[in-house]
KOLKE-17584 format. One record per atom (N, C-alpha, C, O): atom name; x, y, z. Coordinates in steps of 0.1 Angstrom, whole numbers, plus 2048, in hexadecimal, padded with zeros to 3 digits. Last residue first. Example, Ala and Ser with C-alpha at 12.3 -4.5 7.8 and 13.67 -1.06 7.14 Angstrom:
 guvo  c1  c2  c3
    N 880 7EA 847
   CA 889 7F5 847
    C 881 800 84F
    O 886 80B 850
    N 884 7C7 84E
   CA 87B 7D3 84E
    C 884 7DF 84E
    O 88E 7DF 855
END
This chain:
 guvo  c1  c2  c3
    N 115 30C 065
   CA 10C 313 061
    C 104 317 057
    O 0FC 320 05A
    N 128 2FB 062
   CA 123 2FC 06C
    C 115 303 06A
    O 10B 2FE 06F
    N 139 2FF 047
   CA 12D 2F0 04D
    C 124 2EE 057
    O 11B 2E5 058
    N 13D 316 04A
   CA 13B 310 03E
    C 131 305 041
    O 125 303 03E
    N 14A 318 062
   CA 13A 322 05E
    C 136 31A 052
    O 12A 318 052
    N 15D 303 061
   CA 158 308 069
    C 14A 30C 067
    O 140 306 06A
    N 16E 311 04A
   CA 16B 304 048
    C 15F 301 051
    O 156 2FB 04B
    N 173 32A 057
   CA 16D 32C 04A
    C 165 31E 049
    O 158 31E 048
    N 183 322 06B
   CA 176 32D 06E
    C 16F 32C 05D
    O 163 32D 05D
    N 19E 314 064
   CA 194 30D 068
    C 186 318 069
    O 17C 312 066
    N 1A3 32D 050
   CA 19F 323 049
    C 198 31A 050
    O 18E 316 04B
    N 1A9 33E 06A
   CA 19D 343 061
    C 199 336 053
    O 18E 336 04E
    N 1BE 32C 077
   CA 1AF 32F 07E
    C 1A7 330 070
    O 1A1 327 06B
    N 1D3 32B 064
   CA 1CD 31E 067
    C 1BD 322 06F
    O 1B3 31A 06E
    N 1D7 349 063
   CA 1D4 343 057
    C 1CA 337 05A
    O 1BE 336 056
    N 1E1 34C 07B
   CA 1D6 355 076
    C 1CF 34D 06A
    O 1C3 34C 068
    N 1F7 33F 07E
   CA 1EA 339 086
    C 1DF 345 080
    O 1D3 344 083
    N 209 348 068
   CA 202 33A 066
    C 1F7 338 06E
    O 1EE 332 06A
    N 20C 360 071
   CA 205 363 067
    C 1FF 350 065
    O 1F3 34D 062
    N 218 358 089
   CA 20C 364 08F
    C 206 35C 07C
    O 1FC 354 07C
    N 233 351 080
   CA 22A 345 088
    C 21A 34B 08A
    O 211 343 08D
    N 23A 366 074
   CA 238 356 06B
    C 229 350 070
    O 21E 34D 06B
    N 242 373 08A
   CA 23A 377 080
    C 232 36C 075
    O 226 36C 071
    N 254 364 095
   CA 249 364 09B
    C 23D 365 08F
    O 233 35E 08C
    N 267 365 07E
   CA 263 356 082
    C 25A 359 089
    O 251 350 086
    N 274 37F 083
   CA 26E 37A 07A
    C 262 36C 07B
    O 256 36D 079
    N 26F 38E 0A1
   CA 277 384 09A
    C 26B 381 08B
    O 25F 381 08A
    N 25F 3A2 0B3
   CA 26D 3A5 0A9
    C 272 396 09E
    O 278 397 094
    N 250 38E 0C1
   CA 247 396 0B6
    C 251 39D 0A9
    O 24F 39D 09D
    N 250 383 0D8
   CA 25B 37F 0CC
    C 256 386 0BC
    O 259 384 0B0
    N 23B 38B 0EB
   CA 245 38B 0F0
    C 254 38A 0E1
    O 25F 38F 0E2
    N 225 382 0D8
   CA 22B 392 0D7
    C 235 38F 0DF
    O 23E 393 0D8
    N 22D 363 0D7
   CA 231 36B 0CB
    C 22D 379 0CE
    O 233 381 0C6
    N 224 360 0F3
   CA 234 35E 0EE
    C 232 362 0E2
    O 23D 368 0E0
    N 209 36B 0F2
   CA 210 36D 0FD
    C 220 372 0F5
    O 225 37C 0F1
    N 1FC 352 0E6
   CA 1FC 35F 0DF
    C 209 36A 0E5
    O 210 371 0DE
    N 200 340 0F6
   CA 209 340 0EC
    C 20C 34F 0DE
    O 214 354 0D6
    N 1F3 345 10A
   CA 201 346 10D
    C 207 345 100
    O 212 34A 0FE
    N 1DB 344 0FA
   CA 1E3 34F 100
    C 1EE 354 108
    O 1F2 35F 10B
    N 1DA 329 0F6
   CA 1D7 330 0EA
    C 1DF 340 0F2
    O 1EA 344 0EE
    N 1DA 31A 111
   CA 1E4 313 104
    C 1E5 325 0F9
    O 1F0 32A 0F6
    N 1C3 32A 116
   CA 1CF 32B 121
    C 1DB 327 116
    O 1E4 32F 113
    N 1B1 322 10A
   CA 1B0 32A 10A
    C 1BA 332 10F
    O 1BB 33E 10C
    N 1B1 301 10E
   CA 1B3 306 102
    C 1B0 318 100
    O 1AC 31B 0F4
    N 1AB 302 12C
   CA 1B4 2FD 128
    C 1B9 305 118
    O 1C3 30C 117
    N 191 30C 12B
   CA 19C 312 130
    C 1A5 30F 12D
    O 1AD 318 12B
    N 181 2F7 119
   CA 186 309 116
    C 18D 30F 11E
    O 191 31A 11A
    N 187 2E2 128
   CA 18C 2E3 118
    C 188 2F5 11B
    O 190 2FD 120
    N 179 2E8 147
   CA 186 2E7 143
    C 18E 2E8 135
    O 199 2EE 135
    N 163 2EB 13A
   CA 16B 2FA 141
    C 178 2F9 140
    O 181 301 13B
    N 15A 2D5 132
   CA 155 2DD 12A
    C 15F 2E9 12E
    O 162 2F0 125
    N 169 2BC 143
   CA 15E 2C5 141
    C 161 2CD 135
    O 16B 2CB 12E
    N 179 2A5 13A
   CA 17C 2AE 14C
    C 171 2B5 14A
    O 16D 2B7 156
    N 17C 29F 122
   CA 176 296 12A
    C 175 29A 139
    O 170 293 142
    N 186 2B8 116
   CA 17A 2B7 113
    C 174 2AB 120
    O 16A 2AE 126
    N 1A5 2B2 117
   CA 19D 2B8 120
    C 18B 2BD 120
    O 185 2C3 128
    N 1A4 298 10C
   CA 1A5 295 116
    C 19E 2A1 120
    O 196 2A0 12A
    N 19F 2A8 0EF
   CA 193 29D 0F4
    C 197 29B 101
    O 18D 29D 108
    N 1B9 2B6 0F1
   CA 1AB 2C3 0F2
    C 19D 2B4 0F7
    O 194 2B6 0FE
    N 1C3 2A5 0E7
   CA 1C8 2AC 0F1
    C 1BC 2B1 0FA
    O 1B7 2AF 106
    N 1BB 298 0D1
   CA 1C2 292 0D8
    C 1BF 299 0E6
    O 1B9 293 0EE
    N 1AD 2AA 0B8
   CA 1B7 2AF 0C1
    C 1B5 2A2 0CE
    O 1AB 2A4 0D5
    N 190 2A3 0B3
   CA 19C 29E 0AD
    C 1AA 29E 0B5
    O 1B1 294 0B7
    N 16F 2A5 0BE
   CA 17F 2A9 0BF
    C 185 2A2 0BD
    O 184 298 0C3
    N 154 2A2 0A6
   CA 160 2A0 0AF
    C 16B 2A2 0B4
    O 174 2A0 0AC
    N 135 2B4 0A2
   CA 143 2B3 0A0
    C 14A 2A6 0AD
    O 147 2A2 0B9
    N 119 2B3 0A8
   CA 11B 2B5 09B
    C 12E 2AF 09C
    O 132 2A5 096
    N 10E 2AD 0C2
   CA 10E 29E 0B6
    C 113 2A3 0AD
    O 116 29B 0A4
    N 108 2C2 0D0
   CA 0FB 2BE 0CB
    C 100 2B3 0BF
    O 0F8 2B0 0B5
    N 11F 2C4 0E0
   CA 110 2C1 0E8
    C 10A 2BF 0DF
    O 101 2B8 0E3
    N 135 2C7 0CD
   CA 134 2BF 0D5
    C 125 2BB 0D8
    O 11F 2B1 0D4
    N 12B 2E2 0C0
   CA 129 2D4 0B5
    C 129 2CB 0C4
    O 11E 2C7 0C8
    N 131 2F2 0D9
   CA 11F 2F3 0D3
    C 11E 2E3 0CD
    O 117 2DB 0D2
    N 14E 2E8 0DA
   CA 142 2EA 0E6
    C 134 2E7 0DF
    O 12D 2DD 0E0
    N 154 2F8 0BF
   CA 159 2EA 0C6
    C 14C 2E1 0D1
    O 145 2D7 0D0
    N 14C 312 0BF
   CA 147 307 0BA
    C 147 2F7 0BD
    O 13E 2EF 0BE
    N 156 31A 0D6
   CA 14D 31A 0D8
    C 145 30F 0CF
    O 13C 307 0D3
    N 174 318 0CE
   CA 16E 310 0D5
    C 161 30E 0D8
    O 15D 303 0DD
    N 174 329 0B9
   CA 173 315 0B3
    C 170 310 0C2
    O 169 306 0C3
    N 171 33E 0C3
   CA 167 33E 0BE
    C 165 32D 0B6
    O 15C 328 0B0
    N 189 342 0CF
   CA 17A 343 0D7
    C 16F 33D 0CF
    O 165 338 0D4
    N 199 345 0BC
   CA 19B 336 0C5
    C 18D 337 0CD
    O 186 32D 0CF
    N 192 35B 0B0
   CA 18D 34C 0A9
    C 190 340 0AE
    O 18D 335 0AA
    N 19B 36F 0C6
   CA 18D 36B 0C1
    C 18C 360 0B6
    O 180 35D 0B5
    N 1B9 366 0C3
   CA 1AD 363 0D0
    C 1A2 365 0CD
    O 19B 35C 0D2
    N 1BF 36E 0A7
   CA 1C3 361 0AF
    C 1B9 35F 0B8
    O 1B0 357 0B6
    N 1B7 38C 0AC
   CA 1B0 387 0A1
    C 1AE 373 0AB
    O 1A5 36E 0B1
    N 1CC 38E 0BB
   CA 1BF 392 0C2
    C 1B7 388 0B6
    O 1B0 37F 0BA
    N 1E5 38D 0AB
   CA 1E2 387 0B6
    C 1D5 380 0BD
    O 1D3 375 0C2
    N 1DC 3A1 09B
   CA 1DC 392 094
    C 1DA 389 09D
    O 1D2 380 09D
    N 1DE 3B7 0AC
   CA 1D4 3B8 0A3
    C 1D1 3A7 0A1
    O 1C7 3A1 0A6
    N 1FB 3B6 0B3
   CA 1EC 3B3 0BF
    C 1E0 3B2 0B4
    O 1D9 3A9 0B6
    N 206 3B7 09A
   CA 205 3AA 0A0
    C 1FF 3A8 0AC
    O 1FC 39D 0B0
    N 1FC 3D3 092
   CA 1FD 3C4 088
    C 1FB 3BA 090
    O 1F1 3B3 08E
    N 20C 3E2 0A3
   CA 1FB 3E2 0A2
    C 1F8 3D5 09A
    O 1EF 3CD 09E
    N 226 3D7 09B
   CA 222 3DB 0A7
    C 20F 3D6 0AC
    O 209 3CE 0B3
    N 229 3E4 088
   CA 229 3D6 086
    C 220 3D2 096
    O 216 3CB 097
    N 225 404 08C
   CA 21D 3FB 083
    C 21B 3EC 084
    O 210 3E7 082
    N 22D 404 0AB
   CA 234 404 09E
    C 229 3FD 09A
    O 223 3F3 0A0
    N 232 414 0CF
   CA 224 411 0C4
    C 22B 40E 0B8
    O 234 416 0B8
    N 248 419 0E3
   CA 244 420 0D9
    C 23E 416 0CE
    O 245 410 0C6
    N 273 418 0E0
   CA 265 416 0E6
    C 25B 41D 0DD
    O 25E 424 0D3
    N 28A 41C 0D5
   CA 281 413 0CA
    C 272 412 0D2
    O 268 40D 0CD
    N 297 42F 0E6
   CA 290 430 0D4
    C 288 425 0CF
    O 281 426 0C5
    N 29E 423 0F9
   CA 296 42B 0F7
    C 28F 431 0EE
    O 285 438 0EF
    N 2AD 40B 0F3
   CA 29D 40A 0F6
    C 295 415 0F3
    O 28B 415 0ED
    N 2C1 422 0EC
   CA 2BF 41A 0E1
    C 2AF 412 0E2
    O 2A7 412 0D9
    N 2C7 42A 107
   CA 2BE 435 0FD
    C 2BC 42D 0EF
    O 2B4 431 0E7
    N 2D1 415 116
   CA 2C3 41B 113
    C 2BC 421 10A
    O 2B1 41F 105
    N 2E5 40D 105
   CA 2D9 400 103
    C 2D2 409 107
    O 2C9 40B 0FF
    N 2F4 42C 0F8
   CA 2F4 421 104
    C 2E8 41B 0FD
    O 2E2 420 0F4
    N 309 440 0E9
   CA 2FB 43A 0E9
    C 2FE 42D 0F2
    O 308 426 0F2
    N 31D 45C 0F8
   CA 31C 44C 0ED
    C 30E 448 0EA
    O 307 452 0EA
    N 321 478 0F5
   CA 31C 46E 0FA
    C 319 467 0F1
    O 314 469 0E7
    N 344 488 0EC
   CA 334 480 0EB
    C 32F 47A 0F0
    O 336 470 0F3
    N 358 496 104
   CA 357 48F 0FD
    C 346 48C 0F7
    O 33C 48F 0FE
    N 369 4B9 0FC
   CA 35E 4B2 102
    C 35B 4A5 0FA
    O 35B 4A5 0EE
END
């Protein structure tokens, strides 16, 4: 009798299934979309009452279409991109890229409350 080999399925089929890292990068991810929520609101609030400027080139064009437009816009930028690193969640380099925008938010969020508040 011959063995059965292992096929690409049953090799998916082991690796399906919740992994610590797993919980890590919706966790980091998620973390990501609440402090993009939460610079835009600032962005918005400082805008209307004289405190800040938009710097971002990008984000001032969509600021000059309305107030709906910059947060959709910058809401859509932020979740497709959240999107492509769990889609690339296995590679090292994603990981990189999850731990730098975690970092660059909570230093802008810190800098932010600091002055803001």
């Amino acid at each position: 009798m011959v063995a059965p080999t292992r096929t690409r399925a049953t090799k998916k089929k082991r690796k399906a299934g919740v992994t610590p890292r797993d919980l890590f990068v919706a966790a980091s991810l998620w973390l990501i979309v609440c402090l993009n929520i939460f610079d835009a609101t600032v962005t918005v609030l400082g805008l209307q009452h004289g405190f800040v400027v938009e710097e971002n080139i990008l984000m001032e064009v969509a600021l000059d279409w309305g107030t709906w437009a910059f947060v959709s816009i910058k809401m859509t930028c932020v979740l497709l991109g959240c999107w492509l690193l769990w889609r690339l969640r296995h590679k090292k380099a994603a990981i990189v890229g999850i731990a730098l925008c975690v970092t660059a938010y909570l230093v802008l969020a810190m800098h932010v409350a600091r002055h803001f508040f």
